[in-house]
N, C-alpha and C positions, 0 to 999 in steps of 0.2 A: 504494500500500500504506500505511496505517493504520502511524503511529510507537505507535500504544498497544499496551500489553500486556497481555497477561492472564495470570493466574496461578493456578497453584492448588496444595493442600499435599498430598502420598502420603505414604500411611504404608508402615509395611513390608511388612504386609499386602496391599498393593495398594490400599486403598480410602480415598476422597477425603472431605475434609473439606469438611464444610457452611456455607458461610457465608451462608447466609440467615439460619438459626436457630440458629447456632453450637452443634449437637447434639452434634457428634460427625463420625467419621468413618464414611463407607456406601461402597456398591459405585455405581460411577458411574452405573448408569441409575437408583439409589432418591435420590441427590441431587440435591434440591431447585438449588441452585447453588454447583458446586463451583466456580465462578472467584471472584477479584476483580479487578481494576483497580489496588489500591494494593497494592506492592510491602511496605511495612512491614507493612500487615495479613497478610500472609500470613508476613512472616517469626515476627512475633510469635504466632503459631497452632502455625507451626513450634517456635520455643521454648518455648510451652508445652504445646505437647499432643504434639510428636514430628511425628516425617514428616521432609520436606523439600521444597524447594517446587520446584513445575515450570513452569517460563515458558513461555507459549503465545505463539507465531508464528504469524503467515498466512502459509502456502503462496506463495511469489513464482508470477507470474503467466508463464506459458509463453510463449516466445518464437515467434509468427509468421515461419515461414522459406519461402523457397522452394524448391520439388523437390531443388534444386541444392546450396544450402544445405542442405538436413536429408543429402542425402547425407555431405557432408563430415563431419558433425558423428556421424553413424551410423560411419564409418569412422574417427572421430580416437578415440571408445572403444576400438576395437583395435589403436588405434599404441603402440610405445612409447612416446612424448611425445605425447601429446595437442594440449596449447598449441603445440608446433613444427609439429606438421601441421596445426594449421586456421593456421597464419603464413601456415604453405606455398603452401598450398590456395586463399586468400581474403584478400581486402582488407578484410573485415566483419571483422577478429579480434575487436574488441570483442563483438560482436551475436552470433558462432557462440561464443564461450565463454559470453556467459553461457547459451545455447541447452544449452551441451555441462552447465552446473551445473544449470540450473533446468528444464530439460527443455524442449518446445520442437511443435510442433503446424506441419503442410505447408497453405501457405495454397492455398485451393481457385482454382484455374487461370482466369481468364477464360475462356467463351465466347462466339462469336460466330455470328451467319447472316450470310452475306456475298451480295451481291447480283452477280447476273452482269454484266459489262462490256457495255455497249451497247445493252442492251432492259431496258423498263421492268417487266419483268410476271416475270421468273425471278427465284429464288435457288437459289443452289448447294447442295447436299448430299453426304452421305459415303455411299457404299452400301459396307460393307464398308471394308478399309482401308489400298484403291488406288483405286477408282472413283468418280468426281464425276458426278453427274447433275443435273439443273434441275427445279424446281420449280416452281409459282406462290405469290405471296405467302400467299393462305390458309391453304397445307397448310405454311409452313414452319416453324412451332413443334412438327409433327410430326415432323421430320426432323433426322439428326444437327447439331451446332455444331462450329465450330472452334475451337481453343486458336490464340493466337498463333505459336506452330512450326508448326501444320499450317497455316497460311493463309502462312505464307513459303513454307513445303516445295511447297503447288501455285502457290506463285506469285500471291499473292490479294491482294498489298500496296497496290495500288491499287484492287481492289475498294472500293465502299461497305460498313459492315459499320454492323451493330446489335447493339450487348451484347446475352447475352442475361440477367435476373435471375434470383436463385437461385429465386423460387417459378414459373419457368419449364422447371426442371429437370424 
């Protein structure tokens, strides 16, 4: 995140001062550029033409969590202590508070094709979601993936596996 500022001067009115051509003040989509960069310039615009000035922030950037994560962080909003249930909850405190300020985005799950044990010509697939069936290698981009849970859950830890990438989806 950028340490610069930007600023700009409101009047009572509601509408922003032009500092391109220092006209006056307009409605924010007829001005030409209602920010500056120098802090003084805007205060003296403020001094002399009224307003007050409004500093402009960039949006802090959302925190990447996992499932498990953004759950906790979805449930410390409705704790009474917030900060004491993600203590609770997680050894991230750091990374789920600022997740619980700045908001916070579920990172998308690894998948996998996992090749069958023992022959070279199968991989395994999901039909539905209890049934494992085999494939051959052609038709496997046709056929479901696994997340990491679902390749322990059948027991697939030692299978071969191949990421698969997202423009694989």
């Amino acid at each position: 995140m950028s340490e610069e500022k930007m600023y700009a001067v409101k009047n009572d009115e509601g509408k922003y001062w032009d500092f391109l051509d220092g006209t006056g003040f307009w409605i924010l989509h007829i001005s030409e550029r209602p920010t500056t960069t120098s802090k003084e310039k805007a205060e003296l615009v403020a001094d002399n033409y009224g307003g007050h000035i409004v500093a402009l922030i960039e949006e802090p950037e959302k925190v990447v969590l996992s499932k498990e994560q953004a759950e906790i962080v979805e449930d410390a909003h409705n704790a009474k202590r917030p900060a004491s249930y993600i203590i609770l909850k997680s050894n991230d405190e750091e990374l789920l508070m600022n997740a619980y300020v700045n908001g916070f985005t579920v990172a998308k799950e690894k998948k996998y094709n996992v090749k069958v044990p023992h022959t070279k010509e199968a991989w395994y697939y999901k039909s539905g979601d209890t049934d494992l069936l085999t494939i051959c290698p052609a038709d496997k981009e046709l056929r479901g993936t696994f997340t990491k849970a679902e390749i322990e859950h059948y027991g697939l830890q030692d299978c071969e596996k191949e990421e698969v990438t997202e423009d694989a989806d």
